[in-house]
C-alpha positions in Angstrom: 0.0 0.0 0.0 1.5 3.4 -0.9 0.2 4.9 2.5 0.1 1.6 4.7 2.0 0.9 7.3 5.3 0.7 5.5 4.8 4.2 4.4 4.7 5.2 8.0 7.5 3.8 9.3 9.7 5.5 6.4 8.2 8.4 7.5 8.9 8.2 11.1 12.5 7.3 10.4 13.3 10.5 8.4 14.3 8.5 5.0 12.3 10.7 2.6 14.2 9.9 -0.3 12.4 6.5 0.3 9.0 7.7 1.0 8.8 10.1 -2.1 11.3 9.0 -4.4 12.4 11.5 -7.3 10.2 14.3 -5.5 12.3 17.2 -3.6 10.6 17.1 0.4 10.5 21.0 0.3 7.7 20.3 -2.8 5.2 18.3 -0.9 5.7 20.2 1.7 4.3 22.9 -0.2 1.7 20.8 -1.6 0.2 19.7 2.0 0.5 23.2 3.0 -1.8 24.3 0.4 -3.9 21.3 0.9 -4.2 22.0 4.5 -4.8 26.0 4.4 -7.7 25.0 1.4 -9.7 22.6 3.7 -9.3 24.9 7.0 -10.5 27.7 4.4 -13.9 25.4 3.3 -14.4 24.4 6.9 -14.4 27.8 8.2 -16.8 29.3 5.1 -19.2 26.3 6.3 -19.1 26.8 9.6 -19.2 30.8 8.9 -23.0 30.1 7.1 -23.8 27.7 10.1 -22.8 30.8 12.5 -24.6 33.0 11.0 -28.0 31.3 10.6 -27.8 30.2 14.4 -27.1 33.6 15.3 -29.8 35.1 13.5 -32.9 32.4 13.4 -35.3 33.6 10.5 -32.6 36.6 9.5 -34.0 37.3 5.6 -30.8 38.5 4.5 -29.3 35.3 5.4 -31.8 33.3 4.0 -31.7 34.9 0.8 -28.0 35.2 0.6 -27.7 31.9 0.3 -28.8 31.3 -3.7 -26.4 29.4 -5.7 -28.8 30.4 -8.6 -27.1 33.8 -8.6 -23.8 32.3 -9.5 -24.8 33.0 -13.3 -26.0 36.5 -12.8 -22.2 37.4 -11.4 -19.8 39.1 -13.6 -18.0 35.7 -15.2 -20.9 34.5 -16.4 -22.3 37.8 -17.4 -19.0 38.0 -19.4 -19.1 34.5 -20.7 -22.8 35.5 -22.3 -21.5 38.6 -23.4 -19.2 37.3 -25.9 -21.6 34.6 -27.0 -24.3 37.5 -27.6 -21.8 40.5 -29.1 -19.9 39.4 -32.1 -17.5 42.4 -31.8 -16.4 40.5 -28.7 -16.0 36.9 -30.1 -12.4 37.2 -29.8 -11.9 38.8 -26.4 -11.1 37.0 -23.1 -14.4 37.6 -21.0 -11.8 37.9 -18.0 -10.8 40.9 -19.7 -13.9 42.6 -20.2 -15.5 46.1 -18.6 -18.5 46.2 -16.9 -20.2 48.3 -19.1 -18.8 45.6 -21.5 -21.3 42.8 -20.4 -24.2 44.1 -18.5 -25.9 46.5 -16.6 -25.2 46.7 -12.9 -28.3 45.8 -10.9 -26.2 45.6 -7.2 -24.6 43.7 -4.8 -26.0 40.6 -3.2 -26.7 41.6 0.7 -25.4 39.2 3.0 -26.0 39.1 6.8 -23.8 42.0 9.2 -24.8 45.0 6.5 -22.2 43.2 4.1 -21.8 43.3 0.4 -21.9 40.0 -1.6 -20.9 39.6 -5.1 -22.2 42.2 -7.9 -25.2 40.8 -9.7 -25.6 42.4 -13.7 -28.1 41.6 -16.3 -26.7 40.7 -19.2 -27.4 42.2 -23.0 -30.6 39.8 -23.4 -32.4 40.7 -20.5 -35.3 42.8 -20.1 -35.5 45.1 -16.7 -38.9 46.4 -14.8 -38.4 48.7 -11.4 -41.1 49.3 -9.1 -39.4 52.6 -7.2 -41.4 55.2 -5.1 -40.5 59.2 -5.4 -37.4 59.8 -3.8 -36.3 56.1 -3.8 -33.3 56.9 -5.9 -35.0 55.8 -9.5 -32.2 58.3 -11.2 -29.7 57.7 -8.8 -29.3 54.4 -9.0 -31.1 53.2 -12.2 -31.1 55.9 -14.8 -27.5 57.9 -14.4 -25.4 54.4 -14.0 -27.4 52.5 -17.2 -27.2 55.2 -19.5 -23.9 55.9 -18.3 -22.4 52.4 -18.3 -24.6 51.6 -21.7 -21.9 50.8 -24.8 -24.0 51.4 -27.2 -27.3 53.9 -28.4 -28.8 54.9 -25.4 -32.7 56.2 -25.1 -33.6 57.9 -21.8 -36.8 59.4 -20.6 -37.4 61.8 -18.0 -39.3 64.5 -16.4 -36.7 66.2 -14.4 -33.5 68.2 -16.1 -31.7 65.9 -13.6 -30.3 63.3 -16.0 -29.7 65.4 -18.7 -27.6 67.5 -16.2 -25.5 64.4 -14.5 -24.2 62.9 -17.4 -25.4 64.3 -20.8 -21.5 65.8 -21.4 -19.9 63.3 -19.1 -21.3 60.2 -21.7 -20.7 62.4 -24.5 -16.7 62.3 -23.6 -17.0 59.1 -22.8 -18.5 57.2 -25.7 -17.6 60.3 -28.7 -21.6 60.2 -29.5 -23.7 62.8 -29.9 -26.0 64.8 -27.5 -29.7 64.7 -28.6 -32.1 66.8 -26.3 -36.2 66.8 -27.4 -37.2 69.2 -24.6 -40.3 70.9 -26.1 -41.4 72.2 -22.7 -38.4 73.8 -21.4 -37.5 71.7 -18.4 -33.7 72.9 -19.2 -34.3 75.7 -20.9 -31.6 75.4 -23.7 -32.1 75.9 -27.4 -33.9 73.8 -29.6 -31.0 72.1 -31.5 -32.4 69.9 -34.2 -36.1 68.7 -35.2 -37.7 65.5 -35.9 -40.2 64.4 -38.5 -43.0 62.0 -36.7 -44.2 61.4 -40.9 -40.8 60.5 -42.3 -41.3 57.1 -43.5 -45.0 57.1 -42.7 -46.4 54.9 -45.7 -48.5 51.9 -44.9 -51.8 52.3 -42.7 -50.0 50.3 -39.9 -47.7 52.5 -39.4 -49.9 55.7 -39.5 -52.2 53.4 -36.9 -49.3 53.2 -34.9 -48.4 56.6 -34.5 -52.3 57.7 -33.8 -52.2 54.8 -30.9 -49.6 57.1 -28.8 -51.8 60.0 -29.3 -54.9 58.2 -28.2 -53.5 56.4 -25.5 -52.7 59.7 -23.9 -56.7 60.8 -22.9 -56.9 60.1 -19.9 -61.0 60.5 -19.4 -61.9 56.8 -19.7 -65.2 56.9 -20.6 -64.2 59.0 -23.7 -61.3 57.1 -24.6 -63.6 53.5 -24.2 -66.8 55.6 -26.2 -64.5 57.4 -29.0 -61.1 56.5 -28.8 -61.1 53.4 -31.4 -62.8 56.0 -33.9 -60.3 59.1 -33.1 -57.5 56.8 -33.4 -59.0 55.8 -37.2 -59.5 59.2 -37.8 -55.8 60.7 -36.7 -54.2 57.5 -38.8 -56.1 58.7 -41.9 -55.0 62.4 -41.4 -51.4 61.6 -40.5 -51.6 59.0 -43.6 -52.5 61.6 -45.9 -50.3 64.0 -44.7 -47.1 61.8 -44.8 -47.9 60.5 -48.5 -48.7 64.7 -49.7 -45.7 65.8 -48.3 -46.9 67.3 -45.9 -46.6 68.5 -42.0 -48.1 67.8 -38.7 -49.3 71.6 -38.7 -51.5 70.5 -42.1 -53.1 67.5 -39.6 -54.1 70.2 -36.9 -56.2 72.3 -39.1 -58.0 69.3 -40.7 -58.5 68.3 -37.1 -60.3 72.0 -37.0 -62.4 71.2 -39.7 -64.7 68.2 -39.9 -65.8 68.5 -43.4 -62.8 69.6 -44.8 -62.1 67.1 -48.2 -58.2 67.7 -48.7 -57.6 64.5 -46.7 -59.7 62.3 -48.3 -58.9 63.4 -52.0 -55.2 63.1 -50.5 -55.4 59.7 -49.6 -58.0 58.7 -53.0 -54.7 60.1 -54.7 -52.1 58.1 -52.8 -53.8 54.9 -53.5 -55.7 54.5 -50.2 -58.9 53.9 -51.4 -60.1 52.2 -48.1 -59.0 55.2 -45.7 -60.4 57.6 -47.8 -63.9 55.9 -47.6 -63.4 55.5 -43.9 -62.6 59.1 -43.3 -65.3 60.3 -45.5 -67.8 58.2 -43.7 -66.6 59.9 -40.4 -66.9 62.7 -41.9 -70.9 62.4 -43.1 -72.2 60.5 -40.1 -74.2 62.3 -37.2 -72.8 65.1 -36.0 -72.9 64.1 -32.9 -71.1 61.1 -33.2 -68.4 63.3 -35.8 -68.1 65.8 -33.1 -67.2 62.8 -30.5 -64.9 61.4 -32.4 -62.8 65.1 -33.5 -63.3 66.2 -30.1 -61.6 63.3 -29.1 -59.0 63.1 -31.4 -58.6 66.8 -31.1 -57.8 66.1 -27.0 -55.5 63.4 -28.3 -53.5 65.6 -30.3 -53.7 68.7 -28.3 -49.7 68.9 -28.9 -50.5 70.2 -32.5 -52.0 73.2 -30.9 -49.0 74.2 -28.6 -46.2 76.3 -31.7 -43.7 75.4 -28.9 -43.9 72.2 -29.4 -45.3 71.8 -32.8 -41.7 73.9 -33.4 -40.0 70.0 -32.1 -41.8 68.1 -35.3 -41.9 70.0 -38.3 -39.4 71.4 -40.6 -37.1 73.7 -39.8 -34.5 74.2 -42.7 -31.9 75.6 -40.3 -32.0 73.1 -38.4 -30.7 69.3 -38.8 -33.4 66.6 -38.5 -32.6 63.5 -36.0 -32.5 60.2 -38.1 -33.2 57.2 -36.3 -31.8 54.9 -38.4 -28.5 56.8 -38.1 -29.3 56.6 -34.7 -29.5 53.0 -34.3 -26.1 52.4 -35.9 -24.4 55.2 -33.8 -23.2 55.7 -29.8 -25.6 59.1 -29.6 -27.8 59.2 -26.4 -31.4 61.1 -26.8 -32.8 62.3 -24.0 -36.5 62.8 -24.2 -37.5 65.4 -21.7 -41.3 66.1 -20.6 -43.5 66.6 -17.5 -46.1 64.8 -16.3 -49.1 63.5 -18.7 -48.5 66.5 -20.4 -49.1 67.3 -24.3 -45.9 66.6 -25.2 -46.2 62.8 -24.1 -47.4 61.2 -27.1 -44.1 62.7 -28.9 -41.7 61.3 -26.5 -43.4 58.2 -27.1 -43.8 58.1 -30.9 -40.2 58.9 -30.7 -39.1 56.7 -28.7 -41.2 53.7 -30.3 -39.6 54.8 -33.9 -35.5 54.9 -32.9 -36.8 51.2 -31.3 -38.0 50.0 -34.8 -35.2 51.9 -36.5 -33.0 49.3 -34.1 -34.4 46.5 -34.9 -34.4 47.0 -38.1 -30.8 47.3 -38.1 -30.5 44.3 -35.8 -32.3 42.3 -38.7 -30.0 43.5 -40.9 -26.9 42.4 -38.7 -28.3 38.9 -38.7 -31.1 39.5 -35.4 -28.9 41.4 -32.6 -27.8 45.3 -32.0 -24.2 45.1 -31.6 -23.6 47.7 -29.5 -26.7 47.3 -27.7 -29.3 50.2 -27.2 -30.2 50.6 -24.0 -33.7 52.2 -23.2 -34.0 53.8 -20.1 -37.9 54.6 -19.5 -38.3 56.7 -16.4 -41.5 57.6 -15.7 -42.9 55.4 -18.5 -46.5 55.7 -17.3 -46.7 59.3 -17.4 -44.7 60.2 -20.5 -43.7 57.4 -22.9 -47.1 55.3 -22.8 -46.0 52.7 -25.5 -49.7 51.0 -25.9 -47.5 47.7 -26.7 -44.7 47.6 -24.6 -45.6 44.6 -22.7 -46.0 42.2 -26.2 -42.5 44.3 -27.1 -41.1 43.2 -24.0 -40.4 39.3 -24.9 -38.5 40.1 -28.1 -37.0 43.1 -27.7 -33.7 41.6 -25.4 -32.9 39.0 -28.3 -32.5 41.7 -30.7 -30.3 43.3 -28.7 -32.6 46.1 -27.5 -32.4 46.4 -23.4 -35.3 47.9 -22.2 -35.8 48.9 -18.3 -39.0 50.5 -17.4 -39.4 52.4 -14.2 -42.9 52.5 -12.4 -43.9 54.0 -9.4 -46.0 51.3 -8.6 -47.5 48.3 -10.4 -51.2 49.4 -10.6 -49.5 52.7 -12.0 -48.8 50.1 -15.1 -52.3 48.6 -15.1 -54.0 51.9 -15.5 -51.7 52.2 -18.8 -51.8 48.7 -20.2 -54.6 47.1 -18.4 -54.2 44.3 -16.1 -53.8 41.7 -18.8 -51.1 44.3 -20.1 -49.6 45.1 -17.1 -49.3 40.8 -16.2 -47.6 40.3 -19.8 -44.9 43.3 -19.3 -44.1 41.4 -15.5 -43.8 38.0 -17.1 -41.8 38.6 -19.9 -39.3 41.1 -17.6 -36.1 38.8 -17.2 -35.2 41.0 -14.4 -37.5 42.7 -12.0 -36.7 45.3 -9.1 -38.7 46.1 -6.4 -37.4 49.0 -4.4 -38.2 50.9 -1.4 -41.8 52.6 -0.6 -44.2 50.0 -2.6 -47.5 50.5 -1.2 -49.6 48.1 -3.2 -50.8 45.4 -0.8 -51.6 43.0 -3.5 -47.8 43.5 -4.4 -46.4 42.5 -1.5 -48.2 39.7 -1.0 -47.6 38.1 -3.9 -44.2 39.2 -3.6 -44.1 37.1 -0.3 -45.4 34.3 -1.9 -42.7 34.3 -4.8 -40.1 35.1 -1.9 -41.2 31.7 -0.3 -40.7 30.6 3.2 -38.2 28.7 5.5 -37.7 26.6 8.6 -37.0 29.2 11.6 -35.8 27.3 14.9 -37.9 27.9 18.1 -36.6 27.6 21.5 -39.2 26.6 24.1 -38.6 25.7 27.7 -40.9 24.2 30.2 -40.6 23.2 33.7 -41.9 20.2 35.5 -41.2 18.6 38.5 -38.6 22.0 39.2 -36.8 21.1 36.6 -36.0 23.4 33.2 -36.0 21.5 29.9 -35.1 23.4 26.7 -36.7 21.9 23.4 -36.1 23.3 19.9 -38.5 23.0 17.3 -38.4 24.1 13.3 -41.4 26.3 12.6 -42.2 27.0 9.0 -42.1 31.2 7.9 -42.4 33.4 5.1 -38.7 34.8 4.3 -40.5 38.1 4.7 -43.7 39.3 5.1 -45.9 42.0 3.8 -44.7 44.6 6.0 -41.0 43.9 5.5 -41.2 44.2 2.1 -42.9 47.6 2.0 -40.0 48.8 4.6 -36.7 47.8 2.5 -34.7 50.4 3.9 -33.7 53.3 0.2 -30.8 51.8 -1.5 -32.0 48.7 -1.1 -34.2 46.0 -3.4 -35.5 43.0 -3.9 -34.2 41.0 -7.1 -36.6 38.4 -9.1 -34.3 37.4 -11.9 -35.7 34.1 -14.3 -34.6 30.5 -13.5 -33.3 31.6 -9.9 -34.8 32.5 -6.0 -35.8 36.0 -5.8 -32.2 38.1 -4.3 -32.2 40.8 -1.8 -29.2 43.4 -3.5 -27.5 46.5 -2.1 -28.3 49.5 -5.2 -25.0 50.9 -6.5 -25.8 55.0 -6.7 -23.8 56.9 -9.1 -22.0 58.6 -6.1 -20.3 55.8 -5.1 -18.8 54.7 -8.5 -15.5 55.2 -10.5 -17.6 58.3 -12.4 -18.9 60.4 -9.2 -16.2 63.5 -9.5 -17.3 64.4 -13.4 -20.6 63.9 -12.7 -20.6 66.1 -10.0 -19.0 68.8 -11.7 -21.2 68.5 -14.9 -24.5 68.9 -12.3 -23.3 72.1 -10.7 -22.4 73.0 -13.8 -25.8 72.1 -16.1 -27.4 74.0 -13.0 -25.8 77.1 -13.4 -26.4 77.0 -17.7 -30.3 76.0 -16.6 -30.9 78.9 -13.9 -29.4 81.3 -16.4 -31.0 80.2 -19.4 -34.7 80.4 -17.1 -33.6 83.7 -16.2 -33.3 84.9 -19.6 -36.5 83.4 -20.7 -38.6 84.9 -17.9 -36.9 88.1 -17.8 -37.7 91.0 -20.6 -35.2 93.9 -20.8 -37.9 95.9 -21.3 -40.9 95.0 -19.0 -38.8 93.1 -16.3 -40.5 89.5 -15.2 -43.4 88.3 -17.2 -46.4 87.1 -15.3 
């Protein structure tokens, strides 16, 4: 026997030219050393998990911690998938690679004693939805870093100057691209530099459908939109039809939209070929007039954008100015920020827009054999009150395998349902790859079923009785949601839950922009997109003349 009893003996006696022949004594030294220090290390990581469970019975972050699922959210498998999915990576060692190379940052695994486990990303397939209240750090720790970190196209919606101001010049220097601003209503107050044409490429009824759908989606008086909005939706993809195939503008389509009788649309579209639409406008046109006035009125609410010059100024042509080309677009490392308050008339725009560079991308993915390589990344803060994309949730499970990353921030999850519906609302959370679930969700059907997903685990219980004056300690396993209702509305800000496909639902530290490698330019470019902002405003309000306007 090679280890018997001979073995031993050898051993004992020092002769270790005879007990390892050929092999220098210094090398397996070396060898058990290593062997030794491995198995005290594995003993002591066991017995660290074992620790820390008995120290803290039913401690969540423990309990979630412990996920080997997460292993292939981490950055070497993230990397691994990231030269599978890029071709203009095939080559490169994924050891090698940047983060903003393989995936968007979603956090750090928690683990028990306010620790930090590994980084968790999702990878350039993935599809993202946040549920974050105000204030919960939706910009801070979603919007700045993804549209930062993205290596490609990036597409970001907002309805604060505040990402604009972060990181609009830092990216800029970062990734050479240009800067494209659509900020019809002046949240920064700088010059409109270019103009986009919402009819370019309009040519099929589809399409001209399409566009009317974000305009229609935008009325927000429900028993209108439910009695008229099918018909106004008709009627604007008829007007925005025959406009687009005459050559013409979207100021054309608001004074048709003044006048119900008017015939230049209908001969427009007889002329173009669309025999069809032209009978369908015409009958619009002749029926009751109190069902035409329903349906203009309507459509007239939708489209109340056409009636605002400064933003009708955003979409039509402007010869001195160039015109954004989302093709172009699609194939470049440009970032457009789409810039509009709250369910105002601008919104259909930034969603029309938004839903056109999208096409434009995949497109261009089809072209490059079915993925965007460099990715675009679509950053939709505040979807629900400015980029209402009536299918979003159907885009949802193909957009990630062309190599279009969506992530859609909500407020709250009935916030989505009052855009897309409940059936919408359950599509767009099944077919997210990666969900977030931040701090301040008040929806109590939310939790709960969050709770559910979370499952539950054995919690020991200590008991003691006494009988006969003597103590006897008993401990039993009692069976405990991971977290309940309440906990989950109480994740502490900077802080989230993590339901990512195929693996347990993750409880991950945020990473805020103020804590990475980027913080000192992006501080400087805030204080100093804040200065330009407050004295651009000042000039705007301000007249030489008559001092403030009111």
């Amino acid at each position: 026997m090679p280890f018997g009893t001979d073995f031993a003996i050898t051993l004992a006696q020092g002769r270790t030219d005879l007990a390892w022949p050929g092999t220098p004594t210094w090398l397996v030294l070396l060898i058990l050393a290593l062997l030794d220090t491995a198995l005290v290390y594995g003993i002591w990581g066991i017995w660290s998990r074992i620790l820390d469970r008995l120290r803290r019975p039913g401690d969540p972050v423990a309990a979630l911690a412990d996920n080997p699922g997460l292993t292939a959210l981490q950055p070497e498998a993230t990397a691994a998938k990231a030269v599978k999915l890029r071709h203009s990576l095939t080559k490169s060692d994924p050891r090698c690679l940047a983060p903003e190379d393989i995936g968007l940052v979603l956090g750090d695994v928690l683990l028990p004693g306010e620790r930090s486990g590994p980084t968790l990303f999702a990878s350039f397939e993935d599809t993202v939805v946040a549920f974050m209240a105000p204030r919960s750090g939706k910009t801070t720790t979603q919007s700045i870093p993804h549209v930062l970190s993205a290596p490609g196209p990036v597409i970001a919606t907002s309805n604060k100057a505040d990402l604009w101001s972060a990181i609009a010049t830092v990216r800029a220097e970062r990734t050479g691209g240009k800067i494209w601003l659509f900020d019809p209503q002046r949240i920064t107050y700088q010059p409109q530099a270019w103009w986009w044409n919402p009819l370019a490429g309009l040519s099929t009824v589809e399409d001209a459908h399409r566009l009317a759908g974000h305009f229609v989606l935008t009325v927000d008086d429900g028993q209108k939109k439910d009695l008229w909005g099918p018909a106004a939706q008709d009627l604007l993809c008829a007007l925005f039809l025959a406009a687009a195939t005459s050559g013409r503008s979207l100021h054309h389509v608001a004074r048709w939209l003044d006048e119900p009788a008017v015939p230049t649309p209908i001969e427009l579209l007889q002329q173009a070929g669309f025999q069809l639409m032209a009978s369908s406008l015409k009958g619009t046109q002749n029926g009751a007039v109190e069902t035409r006035d329903g349906i203009y009125q309507t459509a007239r609410t939708a489209a109340k954008a056409l009636r605002d010059q400064e933003i009708l100024a955003w979409v039509t042509p402007d010869r001195g100015l160039p015109v954004f080309d989302p093709h172009a677009f699609a194939a470049s490392r440009d970032t457009l920020y789409l810039l509009s308050k709250s369910l105002s008339a601008a919104a259909p725009l930034i969603a029309a827009l938004t839903d056109t560079a999208m096409r434009a991308a995949e497109r261009r993915a089809e072209q490059a054999g079915g993925r965007l390589d460099p990715p675009l990344v679509v950053a939709l803060d505040e979807a629900a009150n400015i980029c209402r994309i009536a299918d979003l949730p159907q885009l949802y499970s193909h957009l990630g395998s062309r190599g279009i990353i969506p992530v859609t921030i909500l407020q709250s999850y009935e916030q989505g349902v009052t855009v897309w519906g409940e059936p919408g609302m359950a599509a767009l959370w099944g077919a997210a790859t990666r969900k977030l679930i931040g701090a301040g969700i008040d929806s109590p059907r939310l939790v709960r079923d969050l709770a559910t997903l979370i499952g539950q685990h054995d919690v020991p219980v200590r008991s003691i009785t006494y009988s006969d004056g003597r103590a006897s300690e008993q401990i039993s396993l009692r069976r405990q949601e991971i977290l309940e209702g309440a906990d989950i509305r109480a994740l502490p800000a900077g802080t989230a839950l993590l339901l990512a496909t195929g693996t347990k639902p993750a409880l991950i530290r945020l990473r805020p922009w103020y804590t990475g490698p980027h913080a000192d330019p992006i501080s400087k470019a805030i204080a100093a997109a804040d200065t330009a902002i407050a004295q651009a405003a000042r000039r705007h309000h301000t007249r030489p003349d008559t001092g403030p306007t009111t």
